[in-house]
LOKE-944386 format. One line per field, with one value per residue (C-alpha): residue in three letters; residue number from 0; x, y, z. Coordinates in nm, 2 decimals, decimal comma, padded with zeros to 4 digits, m for minus. Each point is the difference from the previous one (the first is absolute). Example, Ala and Ser with C-alpha at 12.3 -4.5 7.8 and 13.67 -1.06 7.14 Angstrom:
resn = [Ala Ser]
resi = [0 1]
x = [01,23 00,14]
y = [m00,45 00,34]
z = [00,78 m00,07]
END
This chain:
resn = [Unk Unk Unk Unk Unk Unk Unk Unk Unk Unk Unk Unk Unk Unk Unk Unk Unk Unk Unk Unk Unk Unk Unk Unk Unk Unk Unk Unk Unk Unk Unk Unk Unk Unk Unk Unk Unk Unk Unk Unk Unk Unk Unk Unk Unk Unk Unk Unk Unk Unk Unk Unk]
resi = [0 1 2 3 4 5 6 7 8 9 10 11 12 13 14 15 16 17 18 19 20 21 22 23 24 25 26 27 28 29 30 31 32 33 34 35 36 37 38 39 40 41 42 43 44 45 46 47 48 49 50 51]
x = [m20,60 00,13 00,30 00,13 00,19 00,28 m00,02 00,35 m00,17 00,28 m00,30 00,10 m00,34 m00,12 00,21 m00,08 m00,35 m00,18 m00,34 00,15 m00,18 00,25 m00,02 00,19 m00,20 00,22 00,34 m00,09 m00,18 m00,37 m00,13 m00,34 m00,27 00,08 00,28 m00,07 00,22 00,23 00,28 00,27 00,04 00,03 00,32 00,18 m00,05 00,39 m00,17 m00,27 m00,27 m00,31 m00,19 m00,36]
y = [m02,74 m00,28 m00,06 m00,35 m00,19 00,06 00,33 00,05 00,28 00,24 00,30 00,17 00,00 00,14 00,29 m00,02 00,02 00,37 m00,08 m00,21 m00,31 m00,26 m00,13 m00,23 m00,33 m00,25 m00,09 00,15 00,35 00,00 00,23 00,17 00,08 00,35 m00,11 00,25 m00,28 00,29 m00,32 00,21 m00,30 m00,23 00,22 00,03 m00,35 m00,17 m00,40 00,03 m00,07 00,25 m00,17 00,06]
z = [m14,27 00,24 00,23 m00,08 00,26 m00,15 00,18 00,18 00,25 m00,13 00,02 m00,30 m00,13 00,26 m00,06 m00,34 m00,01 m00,05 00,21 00,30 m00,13 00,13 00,37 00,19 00,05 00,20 m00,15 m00,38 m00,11 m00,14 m00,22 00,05 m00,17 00,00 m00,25 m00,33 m00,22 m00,09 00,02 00,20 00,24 m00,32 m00,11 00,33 00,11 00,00 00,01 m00,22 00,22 m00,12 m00,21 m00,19]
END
């Protein structure tokens, strides 16, 4: 899973995610690799930016 730059750094996916495996990394999010790909992030994402 990957934070595109279309990434609006609204932090739902943070919120989202079950395992806390989205950080903040400058202006945009990043996801980890503690990231289980449960796709929680994927759903609450309003622009569309988690990709695989």
């Amino acid at each position: 899973m990957k934070i595109s730059d279309d990434c609006i750094a609204c932090g739902t996916c943070v919120d989202s995610c079950p395992v806390g495996a989205i950080v903040e990394s400058g202006e945009i999010f990043q996801i980890t690799e503690d990231c289980t790909d449960c796709k929680a992030c994927v759903e609450s994402c309003p622009v569309n930016a988690i990709v695989e």
